[in-house]
Structure formats: C-alpha cells, structure tokens
Phi, psi and omega in degrees: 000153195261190162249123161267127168213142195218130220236094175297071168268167164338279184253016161195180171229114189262119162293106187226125188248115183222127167311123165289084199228101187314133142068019153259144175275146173221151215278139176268100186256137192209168192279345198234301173292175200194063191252163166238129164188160163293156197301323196275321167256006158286349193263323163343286179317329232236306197275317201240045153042027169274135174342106165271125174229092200080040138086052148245114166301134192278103197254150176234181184284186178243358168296350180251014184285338167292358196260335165234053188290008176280307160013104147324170185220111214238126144300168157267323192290173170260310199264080165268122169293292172206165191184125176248120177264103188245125170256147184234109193217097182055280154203051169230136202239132133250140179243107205252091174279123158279126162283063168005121194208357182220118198305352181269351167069023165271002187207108202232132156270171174258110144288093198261145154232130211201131157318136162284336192277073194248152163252230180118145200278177173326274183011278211296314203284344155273304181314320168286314172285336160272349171284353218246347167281014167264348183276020150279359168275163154217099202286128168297129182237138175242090169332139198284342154274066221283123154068241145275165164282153177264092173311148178131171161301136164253019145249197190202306176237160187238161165253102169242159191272149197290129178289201129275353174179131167271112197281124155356139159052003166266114188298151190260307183198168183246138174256152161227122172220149156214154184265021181050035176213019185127320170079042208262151178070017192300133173219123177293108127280122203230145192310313188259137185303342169294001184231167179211185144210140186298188177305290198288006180066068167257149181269158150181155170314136162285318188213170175303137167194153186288269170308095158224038161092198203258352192221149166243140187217122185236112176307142160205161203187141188212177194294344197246004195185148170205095181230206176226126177231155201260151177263053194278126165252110215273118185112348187299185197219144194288152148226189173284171194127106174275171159284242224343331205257339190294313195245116145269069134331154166281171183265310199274078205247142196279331191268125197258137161210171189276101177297163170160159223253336190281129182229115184265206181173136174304163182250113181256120218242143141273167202279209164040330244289116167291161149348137006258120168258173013293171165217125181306116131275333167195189190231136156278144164224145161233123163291345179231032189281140200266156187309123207022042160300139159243178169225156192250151172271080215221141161141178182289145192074347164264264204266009173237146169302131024276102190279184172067016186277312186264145174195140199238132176300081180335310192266351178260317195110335164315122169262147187210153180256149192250354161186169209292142181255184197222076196291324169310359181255295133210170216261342201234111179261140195217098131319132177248160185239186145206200182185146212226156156254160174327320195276008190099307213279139183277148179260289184228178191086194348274165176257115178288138168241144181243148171233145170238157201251140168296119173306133165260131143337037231217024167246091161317141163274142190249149166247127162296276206267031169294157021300153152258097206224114162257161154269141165204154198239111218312144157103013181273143195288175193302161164082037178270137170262119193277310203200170168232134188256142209196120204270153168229156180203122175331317201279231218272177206225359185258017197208158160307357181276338193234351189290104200236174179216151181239162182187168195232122155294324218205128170253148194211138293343149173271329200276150327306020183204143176303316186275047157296345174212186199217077188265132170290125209301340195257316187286350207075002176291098169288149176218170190276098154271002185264119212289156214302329157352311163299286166333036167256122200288292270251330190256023196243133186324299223208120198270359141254141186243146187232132200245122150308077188259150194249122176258142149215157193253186186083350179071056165081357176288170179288340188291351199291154174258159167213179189231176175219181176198177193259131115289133169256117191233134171268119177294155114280131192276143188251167197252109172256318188232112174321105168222157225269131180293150189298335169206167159293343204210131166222143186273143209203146166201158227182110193269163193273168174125304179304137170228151181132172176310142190234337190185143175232129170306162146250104196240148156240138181210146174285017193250198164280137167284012170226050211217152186265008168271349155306312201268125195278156193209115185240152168235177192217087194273355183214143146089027161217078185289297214277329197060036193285356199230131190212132163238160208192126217280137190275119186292329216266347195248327215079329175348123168279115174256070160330127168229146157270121152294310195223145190319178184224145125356035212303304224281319180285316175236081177298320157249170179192154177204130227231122165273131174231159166215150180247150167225191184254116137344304176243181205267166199284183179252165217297328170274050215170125154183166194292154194227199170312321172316324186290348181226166228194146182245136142250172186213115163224147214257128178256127186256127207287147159206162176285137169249135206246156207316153184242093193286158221220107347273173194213083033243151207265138160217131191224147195245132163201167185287144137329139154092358184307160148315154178271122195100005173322090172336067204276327169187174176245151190244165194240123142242127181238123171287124178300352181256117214248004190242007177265313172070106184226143201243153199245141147234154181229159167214171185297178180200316173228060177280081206298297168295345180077038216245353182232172194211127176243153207256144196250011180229324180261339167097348206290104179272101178258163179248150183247010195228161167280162218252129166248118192284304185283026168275137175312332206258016176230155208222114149078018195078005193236162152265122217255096171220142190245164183209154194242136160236138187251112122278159180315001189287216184202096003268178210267169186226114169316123207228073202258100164285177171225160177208096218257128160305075170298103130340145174238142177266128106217202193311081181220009167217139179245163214293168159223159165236178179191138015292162167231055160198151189235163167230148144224168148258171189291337190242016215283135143311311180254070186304030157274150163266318187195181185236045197272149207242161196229144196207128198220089226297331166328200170212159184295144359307322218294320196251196204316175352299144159244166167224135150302144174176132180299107164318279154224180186239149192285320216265165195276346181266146174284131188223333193270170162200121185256127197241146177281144171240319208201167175304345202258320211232150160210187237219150205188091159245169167248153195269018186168157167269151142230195203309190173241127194206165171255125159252153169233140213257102182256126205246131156237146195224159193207144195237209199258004150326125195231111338323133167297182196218133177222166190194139205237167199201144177270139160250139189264139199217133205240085174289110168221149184309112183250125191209123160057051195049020190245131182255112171240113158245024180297324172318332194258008198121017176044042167246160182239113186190067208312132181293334164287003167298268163338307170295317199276004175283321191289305190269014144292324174295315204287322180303334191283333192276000000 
C-alpha cells in the first residue's frame, strides 16, 4: 500500500502518492503539482517543520534533521483553511493536523497522532519511532506570507559544515526571497566571485575551490525590494575583504537605501510561547564589525518598560525573549540594535528593529452591550430586520482571531416553526424568516421569543473559540382587531337628581393591552342634546364608564336612550375597520324621588338703612316643589341667622326683624348680611329645600369719631414747640366720616398756652405758644365728623412736660412715662403718611 495525502484547499484538491520503494525517489502525482522524495524523507520533512518552498521539498542530509526543528514549514498558498494530513503506511497510521494558530490561517501548528502497532523490520520501525517521539510537541508553522508579506529572504542565516571542495555546479543551498510584487528583475550578488545563485535560488560554485573564509553573504534586490542572507561556514578560515569592497551597487540602482554593515529583519514572536526561556528569535549581523566590538539593545522591553523582555548577545548578535508575550497587551515592540566599543561609545547605529508579536487565538468573543432586546411588528414580511448583535474579540482584529461569525443555538419558543429568525453570520443582523402569518401576535403561546445567539471566531470554523448571549425579541402588536362591544344593548337606571356612573360598557378586543391599539376611546354620537351624559374609558378594565354629569328630571324625561361607539386610540391598520359590533345602544330609566322645594330666585336680596325698626317687613320668600304631581304643602324656618336678627313667617314665607339692623356688627360683611331659611314639604319622608338671603345695609350717622394718640411728651425746654399729630377715625362710611374738625374744648390754665392747626381731613398738629414747666397736662380735644346730623367726641389727651438734658429724656416728675416727644411726632406722621 502507498502513501496517500490530501491537502483540502479552497480551489482545489492535491492528490499525492508516494510508493514504499527504500532510497528511491518517487514520483509525486498531483493535479497542478508535481514533486519528488523518498517516503521516509517527506515524513522526516513534515515532523521536523523543514522548509516547503516554491511547493518543492528541500531534502536535507540527515545528520541536520535534528538541528533544525525551529526551522519554518512554509505554504506558497495564503488562503488555507484547513488541512488534513492523512497518512496510510501499510498498517501504520499517522494522523498529522494542521492547527490554526493565525486567524489568517497562514501560521499554523502541526499536531500528530498515530498508532503504535505498525510493523515492519528494526530499521524501519526505530526510525518511525524517533519520528513519533515528537508527538507531544506543536510545532510552529509560518507561511511565508505570514500575517502580509515581508519583503526579503525568508531565512536569513544558513549554517553548513566547511567542506573538503565546493564542486562546480553543485547547488550548496536554496535561497528563497521575494519582494511580494513578483520578483520582476531579481538580481543575486554574492561576497565572493566564486559563487553565483541561479534563476531558481540555488547557491553554487563557478569552479572547484576550498577556501572562501568563514561567511558568505548573498545581496538580492528588485526595483521594489532588497536584502541579505549570511552564509556560516562552520569550520572556514578568515580571508581578506569587507562587505563594502565585496557589494558594488550601480549608482543609479531604484531602491534608494542607507549603507550600513549592520543588517537587521523584523522579529516575528507568537504570543503565548512556553518553557523553556530565554529562547533565540532572531539574529543581528554586522559584517564589518570591528574586533571586540558589542552589540547593544535598547528600547521599550529591554532598558524601558516593560523592561527586561528582550535581551541580546552582545558578542553573536542573537536576540532572544525572556518570557511568554501577550499581544493584546502588545502588540508591537520597536527596538534599537548599535555596536559599541569596550568604552560604550557607539561605532555604528542605532538601527531599529521591529518584533512583532503574532496573534494566537486565545480570546473569546464578548457581546459587551447587552441586555439584547429587539422589536418587531407582528404581520412583518419575511427578511424585516429586528436587531443587530454585535461580538467583541481581543485578539488582532486584522487575522481571522478576531474575524467572527454568528448563528442562533437555541430558540425558546420552537413555536410555530424551530426557525423564526435568521442572523447574519457576518453582520449579525437578526430578521425575520417566517412568512407574516406566522407573526400573529394574537395566535402566538408567547409574543416573546428568546434567541441563544453564538459569536465564534476563526470565521466560524470549529477550531474558532466562542461566546454566546441571550436576545430577547418581542412580536408588538399592530391594531389588527377592532373593538366590539360584548352586547348590543345595555340597561341603565338612575333616580332622578343623582349624578355619577349609572352603567359600564364591555367591549372586547385582541390586541395588547398594554398597547393604544387595546385601548378603547367611547363617544356618545346620538341621544345627549343636553350634555347630561359622559363617558369615560376604565384604564385598567378598558370598560366605558357612562356617568350623569348634570342631574336628570323625572317629571320632565323618565327615559333616554344614548347610541355610543368605541374605537382604538390608535388607528386601525388599512385592511381592517370598525364594523357594527363597534356601536352599542343604552337605554336609561329615570326614577321618580321626592325632591325638595326649590326657592325662586335663589339668592333672594334685599336693601335696607341700618337701624330700621324692630318688626320691619323685609320681604316674603317663594318655593315651589318640583313634583308637581304629588301636590304637596310647603313650610319655611329659619335656618342660618348669625346676629339673630330675623323672623319667618312659617305658612307665608314673610320675613320681619326682630332685632335692629347693625351696618358695623362683625356679622355683616362688605355691608351685606348673609342668612339661609329652609322649605320643608310633606312628603314622607319631607324633603328639604335651602334658600339665601342676602341684606345690603344702607349707613348711617350712628357712630362718632375718635383720635389717636391720645397721650403726648415734650420738653420743658424745646425749641420746637409741636407736640403730637393727631389723626381722627369713623366707623361710619363717607359722608358719616371726614373731613373732620379738630378742636380744644377748653383750656384749664387761665392763658392759652395749647393750639390746634388742621393739616389734612384726618389729621391736625397740637403745639404749644410757650414752654412749660415739667408736668402732666390734660388736653380735652374734639373732633366732629361731617355727618348730617354730625355726631361729635371729645377725648383727653394727655401731654407730658418732661426734663431733657444731656440728651436724656427724664419724665418722672411727670408720670414716669418714657416717651420722647420726638417719638410720638414721628409716629403721628407716619400714621398721617399712610393715609
């Protein structure tokens, strides 16, 4: 049996055959390709990550296969999905996975799995077992377009042991560079003139020769790209020579670059990296570095924070990392390389170097902004887009690690269909798949549905990791169904008089209730001329709760009967409308009650003066009872007379006073008097009735002024001989009040010593013609007011002679009262201000 392998790209599938023929090579048949090796060393190739290159295996001796297991395993393709490696080798099975390791699916590991029970001589079956002691590794494998392409060699330094002669024409090794645009013009230089490298970038001898030193170094350069790889020949001998006298560029050469003997290349690191560190990622080389010269490291992760990541062989130029990196922490290291003298002092540099850290899968996708709750509205056609869901993922956002796709696990309800909806794997959009029929909120268990939705990354492959989230989507109901009252006719009954609800509609309707296409809105379109009638929507039942607004009549209407229609708040949708069900007849019946007498006019008023006689006539009052078919007899009483000032005649109504009529009693308000009187008729039991009757009073001259203040201070010694201000006050109404006059009854002493001056209608000025001694004197003052007849009152004012000294008011002599005379003016004419 042969060996079969099969390499599951996108567009096509290679078919690969290799014959169990010992130390022969075989022909490899494929649909596009076409290689050669022995069986033992494709597998060789394959376990220990050596170099597929331009889709030809590289066969190497086999004293180097252990030597280089870092070594890449390089595609030509970009786009690999996945790829299974199955081997069948007699009845030993290896099973060989390639492992994703880059969301672009260019940087991949190799896992093996395999039987132990395979047979087969010693030989073979030790040689299969030192390949089988690698399957607890996972090698890193990198496309040579890893992530974009890297112009440049994609090895950089070669090792080989110093030969005994480099034969003519024997390739030494294969270079591989591209400038990632074709490689159009590629042109090779190599340090020593003894060497070339062909078209396919094989090294080899012009002539047989021994010596060409301990390094090779071969230039390669296209109009868009150019670099270098070192040659170590383990065992050469120094000869003369630089890089510089060695590479002659043209002057006019397309690539403009900077010399310089230090030559670097980005570093390409994968994240997560295990035990053991430190571990060599890449190499500085300077070709012209002078004898004990170093070389130095600088930069964020060596001598900046995160210091100590990075560290360099001063005397080889190996860089090596000192612990597992994080690209999400970062992603990019920007490195300086230099060379040194003993002393410190830089020789050349520095030159940057960049590493970059490789993405691993090793993030899950988060849905972030949840909760997630869409709407959509039930009868919507298929494809209605509800919501959008929307994943976050860590890693590089440029590689398939972050590249997610979506799908719904799990639908809750399955009902009617396991499939209501659809999410787009890449955008997330959920829609609606189901035709609008379906999407009937009304015929649906539960108008929410709750959606499993699933991010996986990797663009959905099974190796992809995932997150999941809930969405919750609500059908929203549309006004689809009308709605109809529960009967046509409703009965009502209602005493007359009575106002408030008499009867509540019932209507049905299918739609939500927590929705205005639920909520009923009723009119009352016939049968209410009067506006005796109001309805008015129940929120919590919807039910129309008819109320009488304004009392209703028996004697005039025993019945009514109110045509209503219901609608929806919100409108209906266009195939849909109200139909008979929607209007509703009620019929309501008014019940006879005793009603009590109704006084004519109400409020009853009448004017008369204060002060009238006692037994006065003031008016007779009128009640007529609304049941007029009852024929019933009226009594009246008194019912609220606050002065007690009134008397009803209780068979005639007739109202006399038993008190005198007072304009200035507390109990009269604005002039008017305030009194209720009650009619009682006969019914059983009698019914009560309350007029008012409100009194305008008229003024007159019954009351006489007064003043105030009425005790004054001076001094004994004053210079300014006013005394007071006084203001005069009348209970009366104008005429009965001001203008008034002031004026000295008499004066006790026998010389006139007081003087009373008018200042205003209200008020006059009270001085003295001389000071005197200090004393109390009293002043009998009268004021009269313009009341015809006036009415006049004469009142003492008391005046206070007191000692004034050193600014000190002493009136003890005088009555002990303490009260500056200039107090008292400024009081009066404050008072005079008001007025």
């Amino acid at each position: 049996m042969g060996l079969l392998l099969w390499f599951h790209l996108p567009m096509t599938t290679l078919l690969i055959k290799v014959w169990p023929m010992k130390g022969t090579r075989r022909r490899l048949e494929g649909r596009k390709d076409k290689m050669e090796l022995s069986t033992f060393e494709f597998l060789i190739h394959i376990l220990m990550g050596h170099r597929l290159q331009k889709k030809k295996f590289l066969p190497l001796p086999m004293s180097r296969l252990f030597c280089d297991t870092c070594h890449c395993y390089d595609f030509a393709s970009s786009s690999i999905k996945r790829t299974l490696v199955l081997l069948a080798l007699w009845t030993f099975e290896l099973r060989l996975e390639l492992i994703p390791w880059s969301s672009n699916y260019q940087a991949f590991g190799l896992r093996l799995k395999y039987t132990t029970d395979f047979p087969g001589s010693p030989a073979f079956r030790w040689q299969i077992m030192g390949l089988l002691s690698l399957h607890d590794h996972v090698l890193l494998l990198t496309s040579a377009e890893d992530l974009d392409c890297t112009p440049g060699f994609q090895q950089k330094v070669f090792h080989i042991n110093q030969p005994a002669q480099f034969i003519e024409d024997q390739a030494i090794l294969n270079l591989t560079f591209s400038d990632c645009k074709g490689n159009n013009k590629l042109h090779y230089e190599v340090s020593s003139p003894y060497f070339k490298v062909n078209d396919d970038g094989s090294l080899v001898a012009l002539k047989n020769i021994t010596a060409v030193g301990k390094t090779l170094f071969v230039h390669a350069r296209t109009p868009h790209a150019e670099d270098m790889a070192e040659l170590v020949i383990v065992g050469g001998k120094d000869i003369q020579g630089s890089l510089q006298d060695i590479f002659k560029f043209a002057r006019t050469s397309p690539v403009p670059r900077q010399k310089r003997s230090i030559v670097v290349s980005p570093i390409l690191i994968p994240e997560n990296q295990r035990q053991p560190f430190p571990r060599d990622v890449g190499k500085v080389v300077d070709s012209d570095r002078p004898e004990g010269s170093k070389f130095r490291l600088t930069g964020k992760g060596v001598d900046q924070e995160p210091k100590g990541i990075f560290r360099i062989n001063e005397n080889t130029g190996s860089v090596s990392v000192t612990q597992t990196l994080d690209r999400e922490m970062i992603a990019t290291y920007q490195l300086f390389v230099e060379t040194t003298d003993v002393n410190g002092k830089t020789l050349e540099g520095p030159v940057p170097l960049e590493v970059i850290v490789i993405d691993q899968n090793d993030n899950r996708p988060i849905f972030r902004e949840g909760p997630y709750v869409g709407h959509v509205m039930e009868g919507s056609p298929t494809g209605t887009t509800v919501m959008r869901m929307t994943a976050f993922d860590a890693d590089d956002p440029a590689t398939d690690n972050a590249l997610l796709r979506y799908n719904i696990r799990q639908q809750t309800p399955d009902k009617p269909s396991p499939n209501m909806f659809y999410i787009d794997p890449e955008k997330g959009d959920i829609v609606t798949v189901v035709s609008p029929a379906l999407l009937d909120r009304e015929t649906l268990e539960n108008p929410k549905y709750e959606l499993i939705i699933e991010a996986q990354d990797m663009a959905g492959l099974d190796v992809g990791l995932t997150g999941t989230a809930t969405a919750t989507i609500m059908i929203d109901d549309k006004n689809d169904h009308s709605p109809k009252f529960t009967k046509k006719e409703f009965q009502a009954t209602v005493e007359e008089g009575a106002v408030g609800v008499i009867v509540n509609l019932t209507v049905e309707d299918k739609d939500d209730p927590a929705t205005g296409a639920w909520r009923a809105a009723y009119t009352i379109i016939n049968g209410n001329p009067g506006q005796s009638f109001e309805i008015h929507t129940n929120p919590q039942t919807n039910e129309g709760m008819l109320s009488v607004v304004k009392p209703l009549d028996y004697e005039i209407s025993a019945f009514h009967t109110l045509l209503i229609k219901v609608e929806n708040e919100d409108p209906l949708v266009p195939d849909v409308s109200y139909g008979p069900s929607s209007t509703a007849t009620v019929h309501i019946t008014v019940l006879d009650v005793n009603e009590g007498p109704v006084f004519y006019p109400d409020p009853m008023t009448v004017t008369r003066q204060e002060n009238i006689s006692v037994g006065s006539v003031l008016l007779t009052v009128n009640a007529t009872d609304p049941d007029s078919l009852q024929h019933q007899t009226i009594r009246y009483s008194v019912y609220k007379d606050p002065a007690g000032w009134l008397n009803i005649n209780p068979i005639n109504g007739t109202v006399d006073t038993m008190a005198v009529l007072d304009r200035e009693s507390p109990f009269v308000h604005n002039s008017v008097y305030t009194a209720l009187f009650l009619a009682i008729d006969s019914g059983n039991p009698p019914a009560t009735g309350t007029g008012t009757l409100l009194i305008t009073l008229e003024d007159v001259n019954d009351n006489a002024p007064f003043i105030y203040p009425t005790v004054a201070e001076v001094c004994d010694d004053a210079k300014n001989l006013s005394v007071v201000i006084l203001g005069a006050s009348d209970k009366d109404l104008h005429p009965n009040t001001d203008p008034f006059k002031f004026e000295i009854h008499k004066q006790a002493v026998p010389d006139k010593v007081w003087k009373v001056s008018k200042i205003n209608n209200t008020h006059a000025l009270v001085s003295l013609l001389q000071n005197l001694n200090k004393a109390n004197y009293h002043l009998p003052i009268m004021v009269t007011d313009s009341g015809k007849p006036p009415m006049t009152n004469i009142t003492d004012l008391r005046v206070q002679v007191c000692s004034c000294k050193n600014s000190k008011v002493d009136c003890n002599a005088a009555g002990a009262l303490h009260l500056s005379m200039t107090s008292l003016l400024l009081v009066s004419l404050f008072t005079l201000a008001c007025l």
